[in-house]
Phi, psi and omega in degrees: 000146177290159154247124164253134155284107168256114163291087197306027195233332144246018171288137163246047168078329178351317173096359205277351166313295192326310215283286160332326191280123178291340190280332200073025179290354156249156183199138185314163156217196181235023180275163182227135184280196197278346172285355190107298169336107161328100177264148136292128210236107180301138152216130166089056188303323166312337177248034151303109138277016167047059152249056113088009170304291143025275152338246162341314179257346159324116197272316146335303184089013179273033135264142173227144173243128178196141215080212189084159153329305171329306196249023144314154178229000000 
C-alpha cells in the first residue's frame, strides 16, 4: 500500500493531481492551507499503483509517494 504525501505548505491548489492519477485517488476538498489554498486530499490510497505521475507533475514538488514495489529495497 502506498503512502501520498501533500505538502500543504506547497501546495497551490492547481489541481493538476486529479487530472494525471490514472486511479482518481485524489479529490478536491475545501481544507485550506495557512495561504487560503484549496488543497487536494489522497483517498483511497490502496488502489495506488505508484507510477509517480503525481509526483512528477506536481508543478510545486508537494507530492510525495511512498511504498509500494518502486521503494523496496
Amino acid at each position: 500500500m502506498s503512502k501520498i504525501s501533500i505538502d500543504k505548505d506547497c501546495c497551490k491548489g492547481c489541481f493538476i493531481c486529479l487530472t494525471v492519477c490514472p486511479k482518481g485517488i485524489f479529490k478536491k476538498t475545501k481544507k485550506r492551507n495557512k495561504y487560503g489554498t484549496t488543497m487536494p486530499e489522497a483517498v483511497n490510497t490502496d488502489e495506488c499503483v505508484q507510477c509517480r505521475m503525481c509526483e512528477r507533475m506536481c508543478p510545486d514538488g508537494a507530492i510525495n509517494v511512498e511504498g509500494g514495489d518502486n521503494n523496496e529495497n
